[in-house]
C-alpha positions as CSV (number, residue, x, y, z in Angstrom):
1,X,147.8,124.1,10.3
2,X,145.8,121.0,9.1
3,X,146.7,119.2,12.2
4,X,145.8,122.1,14.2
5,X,142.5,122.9,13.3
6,X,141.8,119.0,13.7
7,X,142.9,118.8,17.4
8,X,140.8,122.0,18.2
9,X,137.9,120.3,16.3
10,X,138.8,117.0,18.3
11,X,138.9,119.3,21.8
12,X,135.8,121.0,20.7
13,X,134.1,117.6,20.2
14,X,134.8,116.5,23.7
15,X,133.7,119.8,25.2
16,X,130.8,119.4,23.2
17,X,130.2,115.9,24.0
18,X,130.9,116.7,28.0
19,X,128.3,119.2,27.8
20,X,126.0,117.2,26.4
21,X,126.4,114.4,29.4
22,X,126.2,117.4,31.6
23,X,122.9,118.1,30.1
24,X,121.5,114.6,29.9
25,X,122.2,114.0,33.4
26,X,120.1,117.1,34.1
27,X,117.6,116.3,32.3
28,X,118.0,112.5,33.9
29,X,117.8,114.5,37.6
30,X,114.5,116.8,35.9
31,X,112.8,113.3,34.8
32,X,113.2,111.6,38.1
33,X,111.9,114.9,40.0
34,X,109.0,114.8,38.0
35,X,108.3,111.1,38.4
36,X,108.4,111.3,42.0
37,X,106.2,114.4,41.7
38,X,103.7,112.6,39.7
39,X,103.7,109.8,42.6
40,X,102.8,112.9,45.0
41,X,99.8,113.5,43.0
42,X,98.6,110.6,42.1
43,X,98.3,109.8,46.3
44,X,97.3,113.4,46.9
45,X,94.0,112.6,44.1
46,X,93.6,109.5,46.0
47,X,93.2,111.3,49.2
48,X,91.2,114.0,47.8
49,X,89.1,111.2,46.2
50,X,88.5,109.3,49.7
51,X,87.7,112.8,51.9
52,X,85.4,113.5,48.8
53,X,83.5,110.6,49.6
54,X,84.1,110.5,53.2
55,X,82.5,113.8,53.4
56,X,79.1,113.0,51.3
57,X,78.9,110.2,54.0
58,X,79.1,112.5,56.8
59,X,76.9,114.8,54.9
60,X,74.2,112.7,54.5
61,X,74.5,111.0,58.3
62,X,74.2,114.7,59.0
63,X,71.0,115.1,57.0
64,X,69.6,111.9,58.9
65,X,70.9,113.3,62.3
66,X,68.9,116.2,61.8
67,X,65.8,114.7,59.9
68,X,65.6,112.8,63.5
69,X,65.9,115.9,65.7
70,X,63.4,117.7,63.9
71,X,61.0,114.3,63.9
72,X,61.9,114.2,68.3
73,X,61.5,117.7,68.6
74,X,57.4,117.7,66.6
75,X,57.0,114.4,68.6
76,X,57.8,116.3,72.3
77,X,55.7,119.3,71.1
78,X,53.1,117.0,70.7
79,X,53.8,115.2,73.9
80,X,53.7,118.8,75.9
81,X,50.6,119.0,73.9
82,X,49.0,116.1,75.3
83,X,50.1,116.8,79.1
84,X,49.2,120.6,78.7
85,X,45.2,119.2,77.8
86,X,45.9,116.5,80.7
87,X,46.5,119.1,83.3
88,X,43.4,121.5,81.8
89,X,41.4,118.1,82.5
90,X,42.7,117.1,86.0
91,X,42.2,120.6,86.9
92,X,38.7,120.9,85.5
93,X,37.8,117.5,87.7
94,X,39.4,118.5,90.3
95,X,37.5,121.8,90.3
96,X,35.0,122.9,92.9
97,X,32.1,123.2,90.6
98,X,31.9,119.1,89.5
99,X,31.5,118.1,93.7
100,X,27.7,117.6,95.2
């Protein structure tokens, strides 16, 4: 009986011991997902990091872009301005009332 219950114990050791290589290379397989995962992130930051940036840029050439459009378009109001009083004053000249 002695004998007995020590083989069982021994077979129960190496299921045991199986198992736990089972186990280990799971959690060897779980690590190594998880590594390469962390790699995916890490770039994925990176990239958010650069478009972050990459948009204030755009942001502020937008800003400037339309800083300029408004400054062009005060600039040609002024211009119409300026030919608008031209045309009163080459009409006035040209009017009938200024000849001998």
């Amino acid at each position: 009986g002695h004998e007995q219950l020590l083989k069982m114990m021994e077979e129960r050791m190496m299921d045991v011991e199986q198992k736990l290589r089972l186990v280990k290379r799971l959690l060897q397989d779980k690590v190594n997902q998880l590594k390469e995962q962390l790699s995916k992130n890490t770039k994925a930051d990176a990239m958010v990091k650069d478009l972050y940036v990459e948009n204030a840029q755009l942001l502020k050439a937008l800003e400037l872009t339309e800083q300029r459009q408004k400054t062009a378009e005060r600039k040609n109001y002024l211009l119409e301005e300026k030919i608008a009083n031209l045309n009163r004053i080459v009409k006035n000249l040209a009017s009938p009332s200024f000849s001998p």
